[in-house]
C-alpha positions in Angstrom: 97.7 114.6 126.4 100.5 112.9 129.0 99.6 109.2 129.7 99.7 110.5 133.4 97.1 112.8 132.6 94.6 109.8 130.9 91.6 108.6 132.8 91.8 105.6 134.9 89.2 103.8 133.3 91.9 104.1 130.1 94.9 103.7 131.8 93.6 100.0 133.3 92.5 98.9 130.0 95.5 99.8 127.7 97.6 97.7 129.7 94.8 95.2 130.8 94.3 95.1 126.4 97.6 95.1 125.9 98.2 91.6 127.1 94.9 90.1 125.4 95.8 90.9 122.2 99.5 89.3 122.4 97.8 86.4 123.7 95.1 86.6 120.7 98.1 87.3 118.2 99.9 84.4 118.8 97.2 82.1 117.4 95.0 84.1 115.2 97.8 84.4 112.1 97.7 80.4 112.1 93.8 79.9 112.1 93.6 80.0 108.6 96.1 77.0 108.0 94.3 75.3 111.0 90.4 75.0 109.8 92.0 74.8 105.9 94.4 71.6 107.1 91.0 70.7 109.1 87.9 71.2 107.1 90.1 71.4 103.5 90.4 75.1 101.5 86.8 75.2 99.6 84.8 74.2 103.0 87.5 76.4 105.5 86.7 79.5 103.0 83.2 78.9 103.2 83.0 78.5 107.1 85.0 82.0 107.6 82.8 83.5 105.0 80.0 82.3 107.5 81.7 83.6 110.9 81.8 87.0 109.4 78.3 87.5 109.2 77.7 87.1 112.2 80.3 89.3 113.5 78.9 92.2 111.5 75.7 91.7 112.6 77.0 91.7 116.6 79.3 94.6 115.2 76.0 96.6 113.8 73.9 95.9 117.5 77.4 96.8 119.7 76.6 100.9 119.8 73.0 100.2 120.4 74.2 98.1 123.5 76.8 100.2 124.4 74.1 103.1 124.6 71.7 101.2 126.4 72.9 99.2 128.7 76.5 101.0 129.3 80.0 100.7 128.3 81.5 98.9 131.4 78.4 96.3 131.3 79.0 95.6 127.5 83.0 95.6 127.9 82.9 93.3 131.2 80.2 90.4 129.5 82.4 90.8 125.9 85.6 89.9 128.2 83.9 87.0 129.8 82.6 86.0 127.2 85.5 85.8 124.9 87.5 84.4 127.9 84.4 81.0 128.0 84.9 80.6 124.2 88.5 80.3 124.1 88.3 77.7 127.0 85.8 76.1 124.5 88.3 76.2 121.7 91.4 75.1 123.9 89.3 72.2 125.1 88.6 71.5 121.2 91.9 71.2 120.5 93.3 69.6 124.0 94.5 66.8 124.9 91.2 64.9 125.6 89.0 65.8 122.3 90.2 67.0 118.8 87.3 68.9 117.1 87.7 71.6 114.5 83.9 71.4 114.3 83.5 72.9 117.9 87.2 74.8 117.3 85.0 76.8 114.6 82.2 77.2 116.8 84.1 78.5 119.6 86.8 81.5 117.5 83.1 82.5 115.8 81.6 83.6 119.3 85.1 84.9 119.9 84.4 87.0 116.9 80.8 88.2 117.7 81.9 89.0 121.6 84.7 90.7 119.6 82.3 92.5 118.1 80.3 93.5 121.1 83.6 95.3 122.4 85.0 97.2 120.2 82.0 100.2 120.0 81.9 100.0 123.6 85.7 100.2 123.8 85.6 103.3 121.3 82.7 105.2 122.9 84.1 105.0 126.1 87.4 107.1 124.9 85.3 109.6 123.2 83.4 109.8 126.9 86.4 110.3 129.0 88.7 112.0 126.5 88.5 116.2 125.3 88.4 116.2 121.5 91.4 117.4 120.4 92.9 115.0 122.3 91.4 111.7 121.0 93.1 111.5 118.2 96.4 111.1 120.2 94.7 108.7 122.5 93.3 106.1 120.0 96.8 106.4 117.9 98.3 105.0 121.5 95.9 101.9 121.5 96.3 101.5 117.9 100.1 101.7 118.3 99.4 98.9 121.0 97.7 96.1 118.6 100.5 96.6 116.6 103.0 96.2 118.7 101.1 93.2 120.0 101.1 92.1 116.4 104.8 91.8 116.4 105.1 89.8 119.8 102.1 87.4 119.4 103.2 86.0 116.0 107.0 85.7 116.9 105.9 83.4 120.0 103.0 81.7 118.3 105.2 81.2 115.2 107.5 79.0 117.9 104.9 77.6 120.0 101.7 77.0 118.0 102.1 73.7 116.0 103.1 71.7 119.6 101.3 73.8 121.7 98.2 75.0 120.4 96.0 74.5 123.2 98.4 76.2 125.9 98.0 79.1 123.6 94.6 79.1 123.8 94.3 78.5 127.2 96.5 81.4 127.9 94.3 83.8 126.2 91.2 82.2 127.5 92.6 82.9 131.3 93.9 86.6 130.2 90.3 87.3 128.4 88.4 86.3 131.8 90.9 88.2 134.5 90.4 91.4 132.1 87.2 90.7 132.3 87.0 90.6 135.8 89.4 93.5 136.3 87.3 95.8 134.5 84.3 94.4 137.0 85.5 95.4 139.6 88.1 98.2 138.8 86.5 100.4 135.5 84.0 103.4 136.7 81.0 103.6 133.9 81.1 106.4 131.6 78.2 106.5 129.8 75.3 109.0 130.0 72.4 107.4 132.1 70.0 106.2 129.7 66.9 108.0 129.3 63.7 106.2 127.4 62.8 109.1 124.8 60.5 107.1 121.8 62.5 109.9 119.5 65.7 109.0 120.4 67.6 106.6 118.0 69.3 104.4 121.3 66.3 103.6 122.7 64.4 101.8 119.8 64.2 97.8 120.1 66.8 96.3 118.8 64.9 95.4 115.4 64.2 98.5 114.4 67.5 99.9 115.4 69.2 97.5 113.0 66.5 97.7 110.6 67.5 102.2 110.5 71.1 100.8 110.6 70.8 99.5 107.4 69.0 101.9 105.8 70.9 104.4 106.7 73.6 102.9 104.1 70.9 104.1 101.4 73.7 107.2 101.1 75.6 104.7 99.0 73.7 104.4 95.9 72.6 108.4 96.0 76.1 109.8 96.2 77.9 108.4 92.8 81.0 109.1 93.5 80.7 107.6 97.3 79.6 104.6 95.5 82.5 104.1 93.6 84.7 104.9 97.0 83.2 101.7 98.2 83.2 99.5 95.5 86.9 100.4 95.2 87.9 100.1 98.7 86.2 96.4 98.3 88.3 95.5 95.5 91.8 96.8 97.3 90.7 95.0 100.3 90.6 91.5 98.8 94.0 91.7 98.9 95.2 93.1 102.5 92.6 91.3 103.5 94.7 88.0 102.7 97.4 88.9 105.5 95.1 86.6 108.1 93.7 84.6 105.1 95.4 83.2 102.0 99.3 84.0 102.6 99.8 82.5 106.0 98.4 79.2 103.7 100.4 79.4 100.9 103.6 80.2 103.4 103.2 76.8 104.9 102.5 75.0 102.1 106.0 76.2 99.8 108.1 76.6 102.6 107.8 72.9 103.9 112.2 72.3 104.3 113.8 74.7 106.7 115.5 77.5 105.0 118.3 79.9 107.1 116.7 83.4 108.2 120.1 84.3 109.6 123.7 83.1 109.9 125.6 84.2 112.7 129.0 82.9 112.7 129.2 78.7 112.5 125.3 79.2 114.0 122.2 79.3 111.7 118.6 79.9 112.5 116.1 77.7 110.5 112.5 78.4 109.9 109.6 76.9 108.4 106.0 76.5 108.0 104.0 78.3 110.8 107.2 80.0 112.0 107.8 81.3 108.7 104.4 83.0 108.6 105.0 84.4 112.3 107.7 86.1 111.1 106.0 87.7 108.0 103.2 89.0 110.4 105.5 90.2 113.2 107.2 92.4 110.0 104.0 93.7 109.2 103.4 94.9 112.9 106.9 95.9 113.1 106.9 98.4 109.7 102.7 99.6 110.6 104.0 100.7 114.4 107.5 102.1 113.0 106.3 104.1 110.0 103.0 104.9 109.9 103.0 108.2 110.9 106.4 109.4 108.4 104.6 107.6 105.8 101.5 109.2 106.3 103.0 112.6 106.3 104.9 111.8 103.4 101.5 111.1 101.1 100.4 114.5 102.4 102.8 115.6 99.8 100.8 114.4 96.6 97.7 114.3 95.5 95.0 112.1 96.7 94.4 110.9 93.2 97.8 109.9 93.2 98.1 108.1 96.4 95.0 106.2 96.3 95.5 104.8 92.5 99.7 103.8 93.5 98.8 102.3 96.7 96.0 99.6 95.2 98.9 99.3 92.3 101.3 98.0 95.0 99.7 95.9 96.8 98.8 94.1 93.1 102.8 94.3 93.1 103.4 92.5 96.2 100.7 90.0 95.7 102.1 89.0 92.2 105.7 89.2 94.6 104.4 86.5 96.7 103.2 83.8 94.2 106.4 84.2 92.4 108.9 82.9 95.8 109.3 79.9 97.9 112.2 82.0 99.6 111.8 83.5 102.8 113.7 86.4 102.4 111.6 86.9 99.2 108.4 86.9 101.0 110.3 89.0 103.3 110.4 91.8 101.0 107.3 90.9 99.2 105.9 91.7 103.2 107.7 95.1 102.8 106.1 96.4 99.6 102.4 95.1 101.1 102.9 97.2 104.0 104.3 100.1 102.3 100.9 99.9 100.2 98.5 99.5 103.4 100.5 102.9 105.1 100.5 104.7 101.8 96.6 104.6 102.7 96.4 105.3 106.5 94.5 108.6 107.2 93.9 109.8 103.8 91.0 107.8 103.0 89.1 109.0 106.5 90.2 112.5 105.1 88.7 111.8 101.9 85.4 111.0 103.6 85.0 113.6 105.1 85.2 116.0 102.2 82.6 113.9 100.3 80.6 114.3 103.7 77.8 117.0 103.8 78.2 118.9 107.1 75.0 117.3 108.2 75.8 113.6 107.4 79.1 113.1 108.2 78.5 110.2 111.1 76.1 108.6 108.8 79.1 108.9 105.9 81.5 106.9 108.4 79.8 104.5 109.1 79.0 103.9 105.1 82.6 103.8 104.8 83.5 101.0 107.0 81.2 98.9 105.0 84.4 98.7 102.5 85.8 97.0 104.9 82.6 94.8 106.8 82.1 93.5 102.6 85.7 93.3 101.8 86.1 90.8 104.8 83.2 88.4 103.8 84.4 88.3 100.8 88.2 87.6 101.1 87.8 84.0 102.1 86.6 82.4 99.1 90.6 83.0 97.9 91.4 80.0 99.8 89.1 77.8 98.2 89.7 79.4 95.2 93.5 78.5 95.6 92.2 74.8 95.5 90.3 75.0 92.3 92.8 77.0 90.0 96.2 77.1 92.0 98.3 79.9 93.8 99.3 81.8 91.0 96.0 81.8 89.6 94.5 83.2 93.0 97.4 85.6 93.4 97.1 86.5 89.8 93.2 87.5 90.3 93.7 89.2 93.7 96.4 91.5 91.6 93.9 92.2 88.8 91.3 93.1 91.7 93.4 95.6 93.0 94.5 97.4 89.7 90.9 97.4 88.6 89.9 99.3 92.0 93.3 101.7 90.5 91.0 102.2 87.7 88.0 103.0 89.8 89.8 105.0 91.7 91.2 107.2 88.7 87.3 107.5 87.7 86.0 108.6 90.9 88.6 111.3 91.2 87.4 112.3 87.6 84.1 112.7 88.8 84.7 114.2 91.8 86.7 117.3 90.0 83.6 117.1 87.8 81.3 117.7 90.9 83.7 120.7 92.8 84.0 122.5 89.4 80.3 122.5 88.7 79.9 123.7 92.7 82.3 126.0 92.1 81.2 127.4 88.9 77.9 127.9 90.7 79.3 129.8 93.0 
């Protein structure tokens, strides 16, 4: 599907998005060494813990919303919304008042608004979009963040430590003309809602959340589903620690400027928070560069395979960083992390879907995102945890984490065999 041939409502809000999330990426990599240099590591670990849960819950309520009150109407108020809290935050950290306090305040209703858009966001492509094109539709917004990704950090990496609350004012303006934009230009695309007491959408909001969690029930009946999550949790304490632990640690061992790259009698220094922005820009750069060749080049080996090497190379990288104060060592150390978060990219969704029954695949999904919704609570306490027993320590657990969810890994694919011999056999 030609990007000519897209829906307006799509075509306004890729490029409309596009902007935001530069904005949002050029401050977001640094937050971490903010409320840690703020609030110190055990309480700043503790307070993202916090944020998180309420951005699941808001992430849990956003399809009901979506449903019931429309996509434009949820998309439009999440805009706004964001757009107010980041002139909360830039105000907390302006020139007139310095308060992380209401800094934290202000990037947690950034998170739940967050939250509100993103199912909106995503039903609204699957309204306007035929199915077999979707796939090629959400790969160009997804190529989008990332390429955001690379941009925001390389500017934040220069600009943030003098000029945080320009930064934040920037994205609060962008957040509220989007907003307004998508008042008054987006067309709503979302069935008209129909009370029907048997429908799931039009249940009150507490017994829609209450079905939303029990729903997750398939966990602990499907063993080797089980398993699939509690190893997905394990991996994801460490690529969790892109936005989290490592943009910390960065600051903290590369305080003296050290030469990225000599051209001639000039040199260009980096340090800090610039060294981090360049770390997270690389990440963008390889995930928007390679993920489709890599992707296709796992479809050559065996899941088993693929899923037990990629948790052993993040533990790799993670043992790379805590062993280099050297940028061009975290440099690499960036390179084999990525290569283990692509190694995973479209496989696992695969893999859900041949656990799936025909009949529960939806409800399968959105199990499997909770390795991910657990993993991210979780992941903070390595920055406290970095206080208590030191960086190698930390990295030295994180690394264990992820060659213990290897392990699972191997014995889920053991009992999976198990299960599609007997089902065969039966047969």
């Amino acid at each position: 599907m030609r990007l000519r041939d897209w829906d307006r409502n799509l075509k306004i809000r890729l490029a409309g998005e596009a902007l935001v999330n530069i904005s949002f990426w050029m401050f977001f990599p640094f937050l971490a060494i903010y409320f840690t240099e703020s609030f110190g590591k055990t309480a700043a670990g503790l307070l993202l813990i916090f944020s998180q849960v309420f951005s699941v819950a808001a992430n849990l309520m956003g399809g009901y919303c979506a449903d019931r009150y429309g996509r434009k109407r949820m998309m439009v108020l999440s805009a706004i919304g964001q757009g107010l809290a980041f002139f909360l935050f830039a105000y907390a950290s302006s020139p007139w008042l310095d308060s992380p306090v209401l800094g934290f305040i202000s990037f947690t209703a950034v998170s739940i608004f967050g939250s509100f858009y993103w199912p909106a966001s995503q039903a609204m492509v699957a309204d306007v979009v035929p199915e077999k094109d979707r796939n090629n539709v959400f790969a160009i917004f997804y190529t989008s963040i990332n390429i955001a990704v690379v941009i925001g950090p390389i500017i934040g990496g220069i600009f943030y430590a003098e000029h945080r609350f320009e930064l934040l004012l920037a994205a609060a303006i962008l957040n509220t003309l989007l907003g307004l934009i998508l008042l008054k230009l987006l067309g709503e695309t979302a069935p008209p809602f129909v009370h029907n007491p048997e429908n799931e959408s039009t249940k009150n909001w507490t017994r829609f959340f209450k079905d939303q969690l029990k729903d997750y029930r398939v966990i602990v009946k499907d063993k080797t589903f089980l398993l699939f999550i509690i190893a997905g949790v394990l991996a994801g304490q460490t690529f969790m620690q892109l936005d989290l632990l490592i943009p910390v640690y960065t600051k903290d061992v590369i305080i003296d400027s050290q030469v990225l790259l000599s051209l001639g009698d000039r040199s260009f220094m980096i340090a800090g928070e610039q060294a981090f922005g360049v770390l997270i820009s690389e990440n963008g750069f390889l995930v928007a560069l390679f993920t489709i060749a890599v992707t296709k080049w796992m479809t050559m080996y065996k899941e088993k395979n693929v899923f037990i090497l990629s948790s052993a190379v993040y533990a790799l990288s993670i043992m790379m960083f805590s062993q280099t104060n050297w940028i061009w060592g975290m440099i690499l150390a960036m390179a084999v992390f990525t290569f283990a978060e692509l190694m995973g990219v479209g496989i696992q969704q695969g893999f859900i879907s041949k656990l799936a029954p025909d009949n529960m695949r939806g409800q399968y999904f959105a199990a499997g995102s909770l390795r991910f919704t657990i993993a991210r609570m979780i992941a903070p306490l390595s920055i406290p945890l970095s206080a208590w027993f030191g960086y190698f320590n930390t990295f030295l657990l994180l690394a264990l984490l992820a060659l213990l969810s290897s392990l699972i890994y191997h014995l889920m694919f053991r009992m999976f065999e198990k299960q599609n011999l007997g089902a065969n056999q039966g047969a």
